[in-house]
C-alpha positions as CSV (number, residue, x, y, z in Angstrom):
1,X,0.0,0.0,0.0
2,X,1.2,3.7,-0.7
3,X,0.7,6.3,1.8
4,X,1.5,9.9,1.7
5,X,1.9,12.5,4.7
6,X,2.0,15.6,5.7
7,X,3.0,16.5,9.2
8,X,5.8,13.6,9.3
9,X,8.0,15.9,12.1
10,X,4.9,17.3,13.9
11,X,3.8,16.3,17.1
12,X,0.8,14.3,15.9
13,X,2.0,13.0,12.8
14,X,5.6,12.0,14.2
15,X,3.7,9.8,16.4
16,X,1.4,8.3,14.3
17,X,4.1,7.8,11.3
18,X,6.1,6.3,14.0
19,X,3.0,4.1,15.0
20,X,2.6,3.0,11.5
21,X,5.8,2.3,10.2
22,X,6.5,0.0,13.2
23,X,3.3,-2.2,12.6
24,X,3.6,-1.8,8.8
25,X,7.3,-1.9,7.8
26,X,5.6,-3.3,4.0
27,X,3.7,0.0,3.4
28,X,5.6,2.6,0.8
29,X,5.8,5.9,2.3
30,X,6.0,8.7,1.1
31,X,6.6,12.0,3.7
32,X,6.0,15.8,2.7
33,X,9.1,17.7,4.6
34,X,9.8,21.5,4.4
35,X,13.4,21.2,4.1
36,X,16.5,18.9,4.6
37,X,16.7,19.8,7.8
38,X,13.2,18.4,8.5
39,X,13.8,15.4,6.0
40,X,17.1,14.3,7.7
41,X,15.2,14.0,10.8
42,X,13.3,11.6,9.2
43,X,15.5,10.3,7.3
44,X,17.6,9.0,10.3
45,X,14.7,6.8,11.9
46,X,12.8,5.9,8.7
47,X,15.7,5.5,6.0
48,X,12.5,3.8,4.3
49,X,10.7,6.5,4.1
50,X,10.7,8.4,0.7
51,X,11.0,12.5,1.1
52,X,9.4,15.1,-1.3
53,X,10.3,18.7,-0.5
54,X,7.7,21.5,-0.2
55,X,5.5,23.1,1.4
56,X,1.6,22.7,2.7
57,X,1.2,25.8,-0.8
58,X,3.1,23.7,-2.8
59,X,0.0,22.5,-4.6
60,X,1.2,20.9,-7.8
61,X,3.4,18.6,-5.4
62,X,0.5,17.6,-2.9
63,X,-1.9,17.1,-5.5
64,X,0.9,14.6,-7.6
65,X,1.8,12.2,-4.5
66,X,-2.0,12.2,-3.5
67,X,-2.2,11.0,-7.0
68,X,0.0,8.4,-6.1
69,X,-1.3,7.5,-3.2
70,X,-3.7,5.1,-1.8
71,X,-3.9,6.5,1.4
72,X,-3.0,10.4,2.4
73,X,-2.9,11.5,6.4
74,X,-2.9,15.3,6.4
75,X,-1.3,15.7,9.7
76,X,0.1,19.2,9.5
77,X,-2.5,21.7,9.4
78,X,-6.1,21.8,10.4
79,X,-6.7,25.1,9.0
80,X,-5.0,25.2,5.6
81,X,-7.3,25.2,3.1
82,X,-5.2,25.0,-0.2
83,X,-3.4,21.5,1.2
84,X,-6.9,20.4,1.8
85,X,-8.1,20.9,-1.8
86,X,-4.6,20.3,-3.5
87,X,-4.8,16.8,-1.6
88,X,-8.7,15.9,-2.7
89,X,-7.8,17.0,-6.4
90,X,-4.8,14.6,-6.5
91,X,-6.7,11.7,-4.9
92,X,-9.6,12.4,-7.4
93,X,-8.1,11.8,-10.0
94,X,-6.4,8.7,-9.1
95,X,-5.8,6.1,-12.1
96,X,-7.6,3.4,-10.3
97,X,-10.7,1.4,-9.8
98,X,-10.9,1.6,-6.0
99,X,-11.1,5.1,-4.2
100,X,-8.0,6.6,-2.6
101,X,-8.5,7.4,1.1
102,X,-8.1,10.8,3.2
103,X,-7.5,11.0,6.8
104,X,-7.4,14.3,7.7
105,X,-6.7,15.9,11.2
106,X,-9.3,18.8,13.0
107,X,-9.5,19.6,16.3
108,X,-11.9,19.6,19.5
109,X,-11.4,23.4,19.4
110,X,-14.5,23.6,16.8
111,X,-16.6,22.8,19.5
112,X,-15.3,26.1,21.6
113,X,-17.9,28.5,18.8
114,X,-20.4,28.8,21.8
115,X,-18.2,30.1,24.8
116,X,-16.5,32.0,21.8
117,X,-19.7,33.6,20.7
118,X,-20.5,35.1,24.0
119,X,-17.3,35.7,25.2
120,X,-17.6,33.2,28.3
121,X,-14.6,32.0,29.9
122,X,-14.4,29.9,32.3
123,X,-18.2,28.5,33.0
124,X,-19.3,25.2,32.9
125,X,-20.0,22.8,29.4
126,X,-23.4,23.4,28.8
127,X,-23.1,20.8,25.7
128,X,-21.8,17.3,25.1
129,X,-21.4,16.3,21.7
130,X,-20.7,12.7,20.5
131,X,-19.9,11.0,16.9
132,X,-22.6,8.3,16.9
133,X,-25.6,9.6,17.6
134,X,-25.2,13.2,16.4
135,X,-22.5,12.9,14.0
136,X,-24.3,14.5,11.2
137,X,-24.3,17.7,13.5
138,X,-21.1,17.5,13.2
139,X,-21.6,17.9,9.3
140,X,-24.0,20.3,9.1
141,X,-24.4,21.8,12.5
142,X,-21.3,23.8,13.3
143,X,-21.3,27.1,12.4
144,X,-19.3,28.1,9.8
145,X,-16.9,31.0,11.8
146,X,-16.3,27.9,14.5
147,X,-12.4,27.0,14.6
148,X,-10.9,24.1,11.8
149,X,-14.3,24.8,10.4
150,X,-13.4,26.1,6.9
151,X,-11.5,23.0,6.4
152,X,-13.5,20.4,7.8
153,X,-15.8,21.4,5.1
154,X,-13.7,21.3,2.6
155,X,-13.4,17.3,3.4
156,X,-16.6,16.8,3.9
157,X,-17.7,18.0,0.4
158,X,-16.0,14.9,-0.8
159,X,-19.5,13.3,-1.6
160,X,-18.4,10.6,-3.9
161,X,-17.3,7.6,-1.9
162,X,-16.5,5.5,-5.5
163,X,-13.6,7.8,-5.6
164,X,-12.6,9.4,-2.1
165,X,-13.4,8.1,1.0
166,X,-12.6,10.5,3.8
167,X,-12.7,10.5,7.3
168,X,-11.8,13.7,9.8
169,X,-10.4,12.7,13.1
170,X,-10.8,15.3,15.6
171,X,-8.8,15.0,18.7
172,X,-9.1,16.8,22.3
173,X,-6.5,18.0,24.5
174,X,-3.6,15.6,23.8
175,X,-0.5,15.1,26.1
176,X,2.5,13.0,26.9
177,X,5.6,12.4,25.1
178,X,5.8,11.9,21.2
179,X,7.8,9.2,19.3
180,X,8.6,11.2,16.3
181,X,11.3,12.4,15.3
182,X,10.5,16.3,15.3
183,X,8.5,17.7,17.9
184,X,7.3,15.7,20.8
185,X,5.7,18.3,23.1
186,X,2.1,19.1,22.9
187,X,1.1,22.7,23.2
188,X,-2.3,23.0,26.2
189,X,-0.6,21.4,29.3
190,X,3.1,22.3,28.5
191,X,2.4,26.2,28.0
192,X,0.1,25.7,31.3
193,X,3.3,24.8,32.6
194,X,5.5,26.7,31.4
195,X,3.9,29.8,32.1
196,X,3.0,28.4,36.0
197,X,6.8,28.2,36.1
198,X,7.7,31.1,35.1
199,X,4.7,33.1,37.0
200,X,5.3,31.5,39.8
201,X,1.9,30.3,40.7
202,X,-1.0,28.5,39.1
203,X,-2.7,29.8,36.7
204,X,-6.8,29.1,35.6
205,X,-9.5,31.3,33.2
206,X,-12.1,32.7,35.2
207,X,-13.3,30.0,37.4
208,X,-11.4,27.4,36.1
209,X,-14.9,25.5,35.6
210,X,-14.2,24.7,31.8
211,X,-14.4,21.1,31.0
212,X,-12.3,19.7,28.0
213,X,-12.1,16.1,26.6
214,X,-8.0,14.7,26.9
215,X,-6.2,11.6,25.0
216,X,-2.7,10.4,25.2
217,X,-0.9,10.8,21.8
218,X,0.0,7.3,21.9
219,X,-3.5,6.2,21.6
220,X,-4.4,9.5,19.2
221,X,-1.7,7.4,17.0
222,X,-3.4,4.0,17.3
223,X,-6.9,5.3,15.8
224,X,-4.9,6.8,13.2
225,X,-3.3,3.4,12.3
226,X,-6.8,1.8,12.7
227,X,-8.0,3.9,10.1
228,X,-5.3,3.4,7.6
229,X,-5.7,0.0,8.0
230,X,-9.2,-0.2,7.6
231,X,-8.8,2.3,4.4
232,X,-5.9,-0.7,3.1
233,X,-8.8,-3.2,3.2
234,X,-11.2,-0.7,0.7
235,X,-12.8,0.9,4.1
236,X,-13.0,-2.2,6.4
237,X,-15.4,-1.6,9.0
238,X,-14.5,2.2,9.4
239,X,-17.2,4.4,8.2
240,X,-16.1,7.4,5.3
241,X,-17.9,10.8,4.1
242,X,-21.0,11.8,5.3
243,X,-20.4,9.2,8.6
244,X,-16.6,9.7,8.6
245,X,-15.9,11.5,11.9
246,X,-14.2,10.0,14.4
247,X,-13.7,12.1,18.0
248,X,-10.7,10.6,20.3
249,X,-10.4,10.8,23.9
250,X,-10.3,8.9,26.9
251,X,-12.2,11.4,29.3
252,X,-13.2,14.6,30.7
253,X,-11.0,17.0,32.5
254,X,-11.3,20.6,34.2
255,X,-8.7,23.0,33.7
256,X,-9.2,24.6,37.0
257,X,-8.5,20.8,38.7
258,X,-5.3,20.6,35.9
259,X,-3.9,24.2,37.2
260,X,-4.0,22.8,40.6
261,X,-2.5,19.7,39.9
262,X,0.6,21.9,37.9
263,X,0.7,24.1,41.0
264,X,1.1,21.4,43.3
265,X,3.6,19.5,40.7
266,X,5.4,22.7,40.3
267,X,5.8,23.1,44.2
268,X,6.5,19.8,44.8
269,X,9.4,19.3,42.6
270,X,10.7,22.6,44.0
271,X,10.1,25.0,41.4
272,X,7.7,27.5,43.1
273,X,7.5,28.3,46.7
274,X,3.8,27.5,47.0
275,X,1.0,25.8,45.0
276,X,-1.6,28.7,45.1
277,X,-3.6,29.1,41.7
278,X,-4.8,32.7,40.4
279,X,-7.9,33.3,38.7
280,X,-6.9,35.2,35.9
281,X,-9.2,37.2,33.3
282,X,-9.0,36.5,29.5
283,X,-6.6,39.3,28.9
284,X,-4.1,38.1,31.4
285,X,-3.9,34.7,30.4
286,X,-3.6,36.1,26.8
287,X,-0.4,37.7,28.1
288,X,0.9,34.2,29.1
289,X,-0.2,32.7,25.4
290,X,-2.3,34.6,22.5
291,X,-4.9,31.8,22.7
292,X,-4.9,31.0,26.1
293,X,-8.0,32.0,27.4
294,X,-9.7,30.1,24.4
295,X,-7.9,27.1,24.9
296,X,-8.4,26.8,28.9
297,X,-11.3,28.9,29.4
298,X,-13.4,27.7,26.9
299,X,-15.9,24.6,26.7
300,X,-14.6,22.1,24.2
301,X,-16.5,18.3,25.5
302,X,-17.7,15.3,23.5
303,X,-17.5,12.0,23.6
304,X,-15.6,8.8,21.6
305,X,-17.7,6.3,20.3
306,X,-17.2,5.3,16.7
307,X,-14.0,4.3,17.0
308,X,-14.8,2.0,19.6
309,X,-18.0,0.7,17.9
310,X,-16.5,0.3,15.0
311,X,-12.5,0.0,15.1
312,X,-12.0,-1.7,18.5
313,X,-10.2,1.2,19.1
314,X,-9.7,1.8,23.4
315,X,-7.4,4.1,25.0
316,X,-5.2,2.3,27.2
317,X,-2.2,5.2,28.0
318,X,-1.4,7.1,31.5
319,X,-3.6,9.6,32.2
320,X,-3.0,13.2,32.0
321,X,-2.9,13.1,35.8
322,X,-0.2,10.6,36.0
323,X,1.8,12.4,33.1
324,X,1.6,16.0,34.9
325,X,5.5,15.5,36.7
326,X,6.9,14.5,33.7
327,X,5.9,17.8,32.0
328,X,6.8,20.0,34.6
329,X,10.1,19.1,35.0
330,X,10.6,19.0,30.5
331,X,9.5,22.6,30.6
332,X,11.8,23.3,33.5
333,X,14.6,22.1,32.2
334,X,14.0,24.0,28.8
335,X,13.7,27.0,31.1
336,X,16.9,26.3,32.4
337,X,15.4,25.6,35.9
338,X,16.8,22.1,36.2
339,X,20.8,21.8,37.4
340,X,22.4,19.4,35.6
341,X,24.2,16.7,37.7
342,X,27.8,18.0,35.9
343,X,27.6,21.2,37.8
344,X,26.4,19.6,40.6
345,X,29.7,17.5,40.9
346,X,31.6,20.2,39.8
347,X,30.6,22.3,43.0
348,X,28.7,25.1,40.6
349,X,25.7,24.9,42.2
């Protein structure tokens, strides 16, 4: 099978590739990398892998490989319209009797539209949504202005499955440690982190009351490979199109109980003198991180179920909770708040 990606050094698609190639060392791969910086980072763990330089508006190049391809995961951009349509073009006109297959990657964040809309921040989920029962809410439903939006439409105007089959997976707040070889940080709970260090307390929107959805990028990777494997079989048992949307989380959480659990990490491990949290308005937070009030303050809550209906798929990872040491003490130690053991022995510190 021939597979083409986008994303190959990013945090999501460095895991997944990496989750692919080790249970499929037969399929041909073909990555998308920026430059040869980028493709000798692939290069050095998947010598396998073929590399075609460009970019995500290199759209002669994206629509030719999708061309090629049997299977294309777009794992670099949720919000880039002219990969999306370059991609679905090339795939379109495959010369071949069965359909070529998109996997493309959105993002819970769609679901924020409503605290968005009236600027609340902070306030309990007055919505669930879920990708069984509802899903074609999820097609038609979302307002067009809601985040990932403009491209999730794009896919979903695919309409002929005898020639594309698509499906959009649409993941929560992911953490813990990636397996690609780029980057292998996630961006919510480190920059929560980050910025606790280096404000010296905790920090939460409003009332903390939000509620989000989380999912270890381990098991984000694993429904990924569940799909390509059921689009290797001519769809398998996934669904495509009109039912092809796949939520992926293991879970609710509440950012006012994660700042607390970051506060208390951070004091524990020594790196602020106490674990108080502040309530901080949308304008402060935004000082910390341009979208942080969005992305802590804002609802953003649904639940996983075609993937387990239909794929088998179950997380099985750490939970955030157990992973929240392990990313306070990465973001000290790229704040330079962690002494090395050298200068230690040395007497330096």
């Amino acid at each position: 099978m021939k597979l083409f990606v986008t994303g190959a050094t990013g945090y999501i698609g460095g895991d997944a590739l990496y989750a692919i190639v080790k249970a499929h060392p037969e399929y041909e791969i073909t990555a998308l990398v920026r430059n040869s910086d980028k493709g000798a980072q692939v290069a050095v763990e998947y010598p396998k892998v073929k590399l075609v330089y460009g970019n995500l508006d290199s759209s002669d190049l994206l629509e030719e490989e999708s061309k090629k391809a049997d299977v294309v995961c777009h794992w670099a951009d949720a919000d880039h319209e002219v990969s999306a349509k370059a991609i679905i073009k090339g795939l379109s006109t495959r010369e071949s009797e069965t359909p070529g297959f998109l996997i493309h990657t959105s993002g819970t964040g769609i679901l924020m539209y409503t605290d968005l809309d009236q600027r609340m921040y902070g306030e309990d989920a007055n919505k669930i949504h879920d990708d069984w029962d509802n899903v074609q809410e999820m097609i038609t439903g979302i307002p067009d202005h809601a985040p990932h939006r403009n491209v999730d439409k794009i896919v979903q105007s695919v309409r002929d499955g005898h020639t594309v089959k698509s499906a959009i997976v649409c993941p929560p707040c992911i953490y813990g440690a990636g397996r690609g070889p780029g980057n292998q940080t996630s961006v919510q709970v480190p920059v929560l982190a980050r910025g606790t260090l280096q404000q010296g307390h905790g920090i939460q929107v409003g009332a903390g009351k939000t509620f989000w959805t989380q999912i270890h990028v381990h098991d984000l990777s694993d429904l990924y490979l569940k799909l390509v494997e059921a689009a290797s079989n001519g769809g398998g048992s996934a669904t495509w199109n009109d039912e092809g949307y796949y939520f992926c989380e293991a879970g609710d959480l509440v950012w006012g109980d994660v700042a607390r659990q970051v506060a208390r990490s951070a004091h524990k491990q020594g790196f602020i003198k106490d674990d108080q949290v502040k309530e901080c308005s949308p304008d402060e937070v935004k000082k910390i991180h341009p979208f942080g009030a969005a992305l802590w303050g804002c609802n953003s809550r649904c639940r996983a179920i075609r993937a387990g209906k239909l794929l088998g798929w179950k997380a099985s990872s750490p939970s955030l909770k157990e992973e929240i040491d392990a990313t306070i003490l990465a973001e000290a130690k790229k704040l330079d708040l962690v002494v090395g053991h050298a200068k230690v022995a040395a007497g330096e510190a």
